[in-house]
N, C-alpha and C positions, 0 to 999 in steps of 0.2 A: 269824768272826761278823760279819754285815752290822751296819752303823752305820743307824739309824732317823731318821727324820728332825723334828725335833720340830716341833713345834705351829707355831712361830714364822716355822719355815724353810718349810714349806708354805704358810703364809697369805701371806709373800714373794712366792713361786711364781706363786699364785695371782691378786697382785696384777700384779705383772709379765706373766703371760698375756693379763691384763684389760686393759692400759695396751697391749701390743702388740696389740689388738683393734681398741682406739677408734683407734690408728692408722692401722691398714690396710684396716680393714673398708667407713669409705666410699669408697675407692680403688675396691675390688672392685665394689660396689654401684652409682656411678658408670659404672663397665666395664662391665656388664651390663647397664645401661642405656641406654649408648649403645649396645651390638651393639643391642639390642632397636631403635633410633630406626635405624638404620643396616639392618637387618633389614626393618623396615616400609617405609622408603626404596627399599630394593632390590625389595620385593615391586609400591610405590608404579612404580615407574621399569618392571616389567614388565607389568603391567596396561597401559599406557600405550602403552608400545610394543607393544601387541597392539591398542592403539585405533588406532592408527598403521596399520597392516598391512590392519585390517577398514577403513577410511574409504577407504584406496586401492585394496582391493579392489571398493568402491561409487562411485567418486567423484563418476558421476553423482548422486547420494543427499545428497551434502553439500557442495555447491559454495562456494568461497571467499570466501561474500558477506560484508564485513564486520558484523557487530553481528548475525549468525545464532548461533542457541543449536541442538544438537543434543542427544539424549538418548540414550546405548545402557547398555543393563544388561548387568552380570558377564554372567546368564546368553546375554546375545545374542554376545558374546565365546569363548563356553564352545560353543554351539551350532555356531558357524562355523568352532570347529578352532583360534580365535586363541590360546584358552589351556584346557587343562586342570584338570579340578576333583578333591579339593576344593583348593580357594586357601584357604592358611592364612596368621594372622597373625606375628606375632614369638612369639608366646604360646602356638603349636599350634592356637590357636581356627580353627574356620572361616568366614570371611568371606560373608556374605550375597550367591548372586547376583542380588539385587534388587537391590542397589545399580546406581547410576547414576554412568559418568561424564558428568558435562554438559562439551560440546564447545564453546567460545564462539570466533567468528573476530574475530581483531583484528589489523589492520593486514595483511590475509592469510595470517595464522599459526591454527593451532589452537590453542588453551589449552585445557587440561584438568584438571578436578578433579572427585575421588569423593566423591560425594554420596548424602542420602537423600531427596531428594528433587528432581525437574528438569523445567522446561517446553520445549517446542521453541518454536522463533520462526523462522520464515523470511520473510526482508523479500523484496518483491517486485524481484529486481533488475530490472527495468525502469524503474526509477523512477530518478531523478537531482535531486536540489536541493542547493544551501548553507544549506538550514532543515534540521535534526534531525529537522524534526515528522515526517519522513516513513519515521525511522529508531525509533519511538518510539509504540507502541499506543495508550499512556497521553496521549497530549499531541497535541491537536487542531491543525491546519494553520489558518494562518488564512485566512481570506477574501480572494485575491489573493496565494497564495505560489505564485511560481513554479517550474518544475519541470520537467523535459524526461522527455518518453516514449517509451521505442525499441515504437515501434506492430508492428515485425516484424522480420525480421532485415534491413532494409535500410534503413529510415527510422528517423528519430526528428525532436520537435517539441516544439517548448516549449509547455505550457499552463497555466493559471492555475486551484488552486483557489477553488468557489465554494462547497462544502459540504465538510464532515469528517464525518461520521455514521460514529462507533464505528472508525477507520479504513477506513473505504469513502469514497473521495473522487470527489465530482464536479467536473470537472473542465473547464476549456473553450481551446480553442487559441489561439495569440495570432494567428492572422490566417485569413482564411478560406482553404479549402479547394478547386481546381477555379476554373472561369468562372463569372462570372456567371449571373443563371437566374432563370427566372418562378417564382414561390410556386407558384402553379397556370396549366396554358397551356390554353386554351380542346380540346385534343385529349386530355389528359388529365381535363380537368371534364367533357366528353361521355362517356369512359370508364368515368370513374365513377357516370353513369347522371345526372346535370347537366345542366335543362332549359333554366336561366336564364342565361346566359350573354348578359353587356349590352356588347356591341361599342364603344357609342359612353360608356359613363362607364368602362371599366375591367376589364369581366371579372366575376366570381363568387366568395364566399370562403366558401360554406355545403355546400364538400365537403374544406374543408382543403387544408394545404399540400403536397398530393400530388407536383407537379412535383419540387420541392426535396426533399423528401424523399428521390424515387426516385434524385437525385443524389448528395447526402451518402451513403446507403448504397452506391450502387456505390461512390463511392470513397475507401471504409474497411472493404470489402467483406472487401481483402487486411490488415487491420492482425490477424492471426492472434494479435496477444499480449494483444490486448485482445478477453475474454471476451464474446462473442455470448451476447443475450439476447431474452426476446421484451416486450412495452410494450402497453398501450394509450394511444394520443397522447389526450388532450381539449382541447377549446379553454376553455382554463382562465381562470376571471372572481375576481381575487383582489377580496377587500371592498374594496379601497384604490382600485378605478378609479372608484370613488364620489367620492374625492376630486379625479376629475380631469374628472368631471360627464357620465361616461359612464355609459353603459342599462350592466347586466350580463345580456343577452341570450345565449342560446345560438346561435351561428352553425352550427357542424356538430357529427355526431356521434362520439362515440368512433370511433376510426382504429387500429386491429389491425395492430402492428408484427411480424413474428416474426423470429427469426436475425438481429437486427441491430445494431451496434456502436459505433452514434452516434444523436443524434436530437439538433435544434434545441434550441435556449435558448428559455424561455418566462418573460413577465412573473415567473410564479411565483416561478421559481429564483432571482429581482433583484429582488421588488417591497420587498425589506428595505433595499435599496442604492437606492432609486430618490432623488434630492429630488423632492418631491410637486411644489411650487410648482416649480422650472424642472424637472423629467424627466429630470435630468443623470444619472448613472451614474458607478461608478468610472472614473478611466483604462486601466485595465487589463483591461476590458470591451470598448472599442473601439481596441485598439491596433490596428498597419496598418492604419486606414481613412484616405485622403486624399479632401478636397474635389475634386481634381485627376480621381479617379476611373482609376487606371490598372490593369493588368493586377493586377501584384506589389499595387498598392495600391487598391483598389477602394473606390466611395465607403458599401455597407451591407451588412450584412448582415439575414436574414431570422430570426424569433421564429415560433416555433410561432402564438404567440394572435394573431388575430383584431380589429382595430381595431371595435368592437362598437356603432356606431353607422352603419354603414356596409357593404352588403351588397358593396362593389369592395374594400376596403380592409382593408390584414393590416400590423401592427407592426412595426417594425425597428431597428436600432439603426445610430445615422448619425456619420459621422466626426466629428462635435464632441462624441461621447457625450452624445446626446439620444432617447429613444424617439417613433421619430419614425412616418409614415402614409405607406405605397406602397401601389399599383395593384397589383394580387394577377397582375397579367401581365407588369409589368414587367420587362426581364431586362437591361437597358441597366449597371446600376448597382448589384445588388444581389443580391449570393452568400449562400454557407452557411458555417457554421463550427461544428464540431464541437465538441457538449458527449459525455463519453462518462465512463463510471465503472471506476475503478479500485479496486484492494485494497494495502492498506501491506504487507502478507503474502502469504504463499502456503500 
């Protein structure tokens, strides 16, 4: 006859079950846990390396610029064969291929993290400074940061900006461009149909700075990195030349630029920098100009606008950084130096 167990010796039992429960149960629960983080890890580590395989497969597409943000989704991974679906979690769930991993370059590395949501950002590698501003959408360049631009695969030049607008910078070279050169030369004012042409004070300035022109564009003709555009020039009369007790008279008329990659500095773009009372200009507006007037260092350069009291006479900017008055034929002492516009981005 079996022995029973009484009342006593079961609730023992029972207790004892209980106690080896709370022991061991968060051991297990722990363990499950971590397969589960170790599971996400491993699924983490192959997504990844399937971003790895697609980038290299593109490389033109994601090139190594620092502080570039890229953006691929699961399903663009999934499309190109890099990973097969469904992609499941630790959990059996299936992972969304909406998701995005955003791709960030730092220090020439890719970094990588899955996200829901990702912006691209492709900074313009042509661009070169020791300011940020130009690594940075949000944060305006100031007036006078310098900056070197590779203009094509063979040159590059330092230039200074003189506008930020939204990360579009305008920008201007730190010394002129080319030889010397007439603003306008008496073969070119006839060409452009220019009756007035005065031998004995100087020449004509009521067809613009045609000459100069036609030479600053040939030679930035070749800068292929900097984005061709078309412009209409005006001989532009900012309020402020009131303050300097000139007429604001119109000399010529709008001048149709097309396909072209540069264009002169005008009063406009500097009449915020100007001192009224002496005409002075930042330094960095007239850097290489020497009084000496030599090849490498020449003593001006030429300004789109128009000296407006005077039918010989066109503005320019002169080695002691002062905007100063040249013979619109002059070509002894007074070059071009390219303003041209850039993007932070691409």
């Amino acid at each position: 006859m079996k022995k029973a167990f009484t009342l006593v010796e079961l609730i023992g039992v029972i207790t004892l079950l209980g106690l080896i429960m709370i022991i061991v149960t968060p051991p297990i629960i722990n363990q499950i846990r971590n397969s589960e983080g170790k599971l996400d890890e491993a699924i983490e580590t192959l997504i990844y390396s399937a971003t790895d395989l697609y980038i290299d497969s593109k490389k033109n597409d994601y090139p190594k610029n620092n502080d570039n943000i890229y953006c691929v989704t699961l399903k663009e991974l999934v499309d190109d064969g890099k990973l097969k679906k469904p992609i499941l979690n630790s959990k059996g769930k299936e992972i969304d291929l909406n998701k995005y991993i955003k791709i960030e370059v730092k220090n020439n590395q890719y970094k990588y993290l899955i996200t829901d949501e990702c912006n691209s950002i492709k900074y313009n590698s042509i661009l070169k400074s020791d300011n940020n501003c130009i690594k940075d959408i949000n944060t305006k360049c100031e007036n006078g940061t310098k900056l070197n631009v590779k203009v094509n695969e063979k040159e590059n030049y330092d230039f200074y900006v003189i506008k930020d607008d939204g990360g579009e910078l305008t920008i201007i070279m730190n010394k002129n461009l080319g030889p010397t050169v007439a603003w306008i030369t008496k073969e070119d004012y006839e060409a452009a149909g220019g009756t007035a042409w005065d031998e004995l004070n100087g020449g004509a300035n009521d067809k613009g700075p045609v000459t100069a022109l036609k030479q600053l564009e040939d030679l930035t003709k070749d800068w292929t990195n900097i984005k061709a555009y078309d412009y209409t020039l005006e001989d532009d009369k900012p309020s402020k030349l009131k303050e300097w007790g000139l007429s604001l008279t119109t000399i010529y008329k709008p001048i149709k630029r097309t396909n072209v990659r540069a264009r002169l500095l005008s009063i406009t773009d500097i009449i915020d920098f100007i001192d009224i009372e002496t005409k002075e200009i930042p330094t960095y507006l007239y850097e290489n100009l020497s009084v000496e007037n030599t090849e490498e260092q020449p003593h001006a350069y030429w300004l789109s606008t128009v000296y407006p009291d005077s039918s010989t006479y066109s503005f320019d900017v002169d080695y002691g950084g002062i905007i100063y008055i040249g013979y619109v034929r002059g070509r002894s002492s007074i070059g071009v130096r390219p303003v041209i516009k850039v993007s932070k981005t691409v």
